[in-house]
N, C-alpha and C positions, 0 to 999 in steps of 0.2 A: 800399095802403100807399105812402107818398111815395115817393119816392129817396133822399130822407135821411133817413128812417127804417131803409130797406134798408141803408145803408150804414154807420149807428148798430150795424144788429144784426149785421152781417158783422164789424165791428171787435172786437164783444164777444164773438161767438164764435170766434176766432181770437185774442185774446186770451185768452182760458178756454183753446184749446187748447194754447194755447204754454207757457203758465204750471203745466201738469199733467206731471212727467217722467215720459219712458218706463220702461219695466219694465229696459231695458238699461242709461238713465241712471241708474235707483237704484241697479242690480246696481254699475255702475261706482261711482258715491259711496261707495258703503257700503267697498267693499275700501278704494278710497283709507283711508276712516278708519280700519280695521283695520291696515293697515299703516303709518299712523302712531302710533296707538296701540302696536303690537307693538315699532316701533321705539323710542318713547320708553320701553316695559317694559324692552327688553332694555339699552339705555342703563341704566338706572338701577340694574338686575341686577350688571352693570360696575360699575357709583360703591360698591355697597354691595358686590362682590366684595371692591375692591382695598380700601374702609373695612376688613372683614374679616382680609381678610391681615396687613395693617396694625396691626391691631388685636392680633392675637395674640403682639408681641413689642413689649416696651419698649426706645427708642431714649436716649441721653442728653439730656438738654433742651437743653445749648445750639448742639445739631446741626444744620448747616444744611438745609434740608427737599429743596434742590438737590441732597445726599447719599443719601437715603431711599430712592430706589430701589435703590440698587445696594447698600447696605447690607443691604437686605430681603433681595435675593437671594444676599447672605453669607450671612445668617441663616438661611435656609430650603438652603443647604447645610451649615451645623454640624447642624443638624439631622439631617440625613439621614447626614453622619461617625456623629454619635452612635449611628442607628439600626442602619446598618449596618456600624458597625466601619472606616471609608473615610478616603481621605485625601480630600478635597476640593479646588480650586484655583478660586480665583477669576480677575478677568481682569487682567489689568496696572492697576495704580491709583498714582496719587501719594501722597507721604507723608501729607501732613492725610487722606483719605481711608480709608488705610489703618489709621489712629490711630482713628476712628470706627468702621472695623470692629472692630476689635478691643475698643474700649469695648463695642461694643453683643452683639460676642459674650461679652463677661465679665458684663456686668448681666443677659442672656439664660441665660447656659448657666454660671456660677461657674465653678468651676475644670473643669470635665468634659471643656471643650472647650478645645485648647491650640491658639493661631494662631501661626504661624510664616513671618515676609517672605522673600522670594525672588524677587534679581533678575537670577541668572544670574551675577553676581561680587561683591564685594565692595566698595558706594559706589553700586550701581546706584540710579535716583532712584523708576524705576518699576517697581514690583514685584507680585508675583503674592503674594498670602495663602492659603497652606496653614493647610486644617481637619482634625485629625484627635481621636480621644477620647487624651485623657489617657496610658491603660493600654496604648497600641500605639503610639504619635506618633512616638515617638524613629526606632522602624524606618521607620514611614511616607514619614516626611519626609525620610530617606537615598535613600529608593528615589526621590522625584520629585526631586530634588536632582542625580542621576547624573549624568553625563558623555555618555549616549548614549542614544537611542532606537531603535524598533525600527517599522522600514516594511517592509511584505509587496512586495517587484518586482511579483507575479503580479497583485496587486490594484491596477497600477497604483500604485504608491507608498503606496497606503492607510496612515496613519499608527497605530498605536496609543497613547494618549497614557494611559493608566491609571496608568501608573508614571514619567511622567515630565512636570517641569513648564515645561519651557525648554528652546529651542533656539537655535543662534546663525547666520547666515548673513552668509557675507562679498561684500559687495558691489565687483568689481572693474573698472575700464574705463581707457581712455587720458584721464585727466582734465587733462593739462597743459597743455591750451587751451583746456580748459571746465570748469575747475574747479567742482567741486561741495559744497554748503555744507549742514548740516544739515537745514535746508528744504528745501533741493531734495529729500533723499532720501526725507525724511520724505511731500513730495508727491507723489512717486512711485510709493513703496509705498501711498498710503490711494488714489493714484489706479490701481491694479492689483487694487482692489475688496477691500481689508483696512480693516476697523472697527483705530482709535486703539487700543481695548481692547483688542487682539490684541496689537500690541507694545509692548515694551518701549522700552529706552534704545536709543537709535542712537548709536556712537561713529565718527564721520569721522577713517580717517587721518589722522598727523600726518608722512606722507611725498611726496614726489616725485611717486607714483603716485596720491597720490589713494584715493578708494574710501570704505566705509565696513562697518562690524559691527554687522548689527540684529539686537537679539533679539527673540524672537518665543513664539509658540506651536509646539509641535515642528509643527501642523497646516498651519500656517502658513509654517511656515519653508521645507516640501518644498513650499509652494504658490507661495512666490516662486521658490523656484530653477528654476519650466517661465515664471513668470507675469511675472516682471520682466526686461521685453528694453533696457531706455534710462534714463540718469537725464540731466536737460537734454537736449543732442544728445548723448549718448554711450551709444554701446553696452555694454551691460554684460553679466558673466559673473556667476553667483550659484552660490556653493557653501556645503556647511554646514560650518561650523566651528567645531573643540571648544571646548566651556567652560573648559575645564583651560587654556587659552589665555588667559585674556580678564583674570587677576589681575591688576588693578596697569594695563588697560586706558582707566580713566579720565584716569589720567597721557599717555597716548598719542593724546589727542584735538588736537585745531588750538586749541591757546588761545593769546591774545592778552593780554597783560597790558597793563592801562591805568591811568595814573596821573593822576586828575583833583584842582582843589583849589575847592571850593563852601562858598558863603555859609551852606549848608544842607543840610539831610538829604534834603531833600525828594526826590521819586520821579522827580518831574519832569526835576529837576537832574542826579542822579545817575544815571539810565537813557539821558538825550541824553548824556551825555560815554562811558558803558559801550560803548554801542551808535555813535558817531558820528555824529548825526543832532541837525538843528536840536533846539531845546527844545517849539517850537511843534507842530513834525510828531512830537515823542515826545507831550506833551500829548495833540494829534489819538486816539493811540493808546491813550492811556487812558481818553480820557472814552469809546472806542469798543465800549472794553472788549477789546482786543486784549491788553495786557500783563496777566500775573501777578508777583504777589508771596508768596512763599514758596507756588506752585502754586497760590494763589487770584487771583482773576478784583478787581483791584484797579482804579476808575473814580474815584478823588482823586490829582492829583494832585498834592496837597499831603500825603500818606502819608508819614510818617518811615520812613526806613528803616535798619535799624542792623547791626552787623559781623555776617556770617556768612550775611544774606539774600541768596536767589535770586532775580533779578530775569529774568521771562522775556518775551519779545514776540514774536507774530505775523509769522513772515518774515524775522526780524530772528537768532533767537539764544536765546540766554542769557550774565547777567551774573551773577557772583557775586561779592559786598561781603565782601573778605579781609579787608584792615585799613581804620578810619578813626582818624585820629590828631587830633587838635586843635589847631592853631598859633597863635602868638601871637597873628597879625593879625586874630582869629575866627573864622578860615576854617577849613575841614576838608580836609587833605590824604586822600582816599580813594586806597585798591590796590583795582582791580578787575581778573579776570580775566574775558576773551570766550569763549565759548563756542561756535565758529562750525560 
């Protein structure tokens, strides 16, 4: 036999053997596709869970689908009020929101299940929805309403929160050289590891001293008074403080009253003079999607906006549109108050 014959049949067999996988290489192939396969079953187990859940309760049609979840899980607690006789509390929600819940627990559960807002006083924006059945509601909802909660020392402050749906904690520091503004508090607390949902309205002194009153979850509220040591550079002191207090507290916040006069209604216009900021950098803000309009997530901003809207932004505040009046020269003399 030649040499390149020899060398013909070496390539072929060697080839031949490369090309046959070993018994360890099929063992290994084969799991891989097993575990891809299990992972796209258990995937799709998921897609048709949450279809399911989903499925079992009718929502209002012109709902936004951005609502759906958290609406669900209203729902799957009237539920459980109705079964077990209970008051239920959902988390802090905005007003359009909480108008959803309550539609969707009326087309779900007809009169069985009574919802009831609760935001700790009287004007609060962000409020807690209390679930209970019909036939017991009235007492229920006295009881999570109270004025005080109940934490074990022994357990480490351990909270009990079954009869109670709000707590208030005052936030106090030397702020007269570092004054503190809505946002800051507001990122202080979510940055001390509190989910949005947990609290409430924050109302920023309208004193010398500075400070601020967040309301909260009662679990919450003994969780800042160990957890929250700083708001800006300032050191702060966090204590809980009564509800019975807090009436008539919306009035005692830092507002700014602002008198602007625009060509127009637009969102645009009226949120750079609210807030003091070029028109182009409030713009920026909305095509960002940073500003709300009446707590919705508002990216036109050519939006009309008319008496009595809450106009909110990112870092910035809140505005709210008291009066707009109409002047000869076609112009709109607007009254806005800030909300800092």
């Amino acid at each position: 036999m030649s040499s390149a014959a020899r060398s013909r049949l070496l390539l072929s067999h060697r080839v031949t053997t490369n090309s046959v996988p070993s018994t360890s290489d099929q063992t290994g192939a084969r799991v891989r596709v097993n575990k891809r396969i299990h992972a796209q079953q258990q995937q799709k187990s998921k897609a048709n869970k949450k279809k399911n859940e989903n499925s079992r309760y009718e929502f209002p049609g012109s709902m936004p689908s951005a609502f759906q979840k958290d609406v669900t899980r209203a729902l799957e607690q009237a539920k459980r009020a109705e079964k077990v006789w209970s008051c239920e509390i959902t988390d802090f929600y905005s007003p359009p929101l909480c108008d959803w819940i309550e539609a969707a627990v009326k087309k779900n559960f007809g009169e069985a299940i009574v919802c009831n807002r609760f935001g700790g006083f009287s004007g609060a924006e962000q409020q807690r929805v209390l679930l209970a059945r019909r036939d017991n509601s009235e007492e229920l909802f006295e009881l999570a309403k109270k004025d005080e909660f109940f934490a074990n020392e022994e357990d480490e402050g351990e909270v009990d929160t079954n009869n109670c749906a709000i707590a208030c904690v005052n936030i106090s520091g030397k702020f007269a050289f570092d004054p503190a503004s809505h946002p800051d508090f507001l990122g202080a607390v979510l940055n001390a590891g509190v989910k949005r949902e947990k609290i409430g309205d924050i109302l920023v002194n309208n004193s010398s001293e500075g400070g601020a009153k967040v309301l909260a979850t009662p679990a919450i509220a003994v969780f800042l008074t160990r957890a929250l040591e700083s708001v800006r550079t300032v050191k702060v002191t966090v204590e809980l403080f009564p509800l019975s207090e807090l009436e008539g507290a919306q009035g005692a916040q830092v507002q700014e009253p602002v008198r602007t006069y625009e060509a127009s209604l637009r969102l645009d216009a009226v949120a750079s003079a609210g807030f003091r900021c070029a028109r182009s950098k409030m713009g920026e803000d909305i095509v960002k999607g940073n500003v709300k309009l009446n707590y919705n997530v508002c990216e036109k901003k050519n939006a009309t906006v008319g008496q009595g809207d809450m106009i909110s932004c990112r870092g910035r505040g809140r505005v709210e549109v008291k009066e707009i009046l109409e002047q000869q020269n076609d112009r709109y003399r607007i009254e806005l108050v800030r909300y800092k």
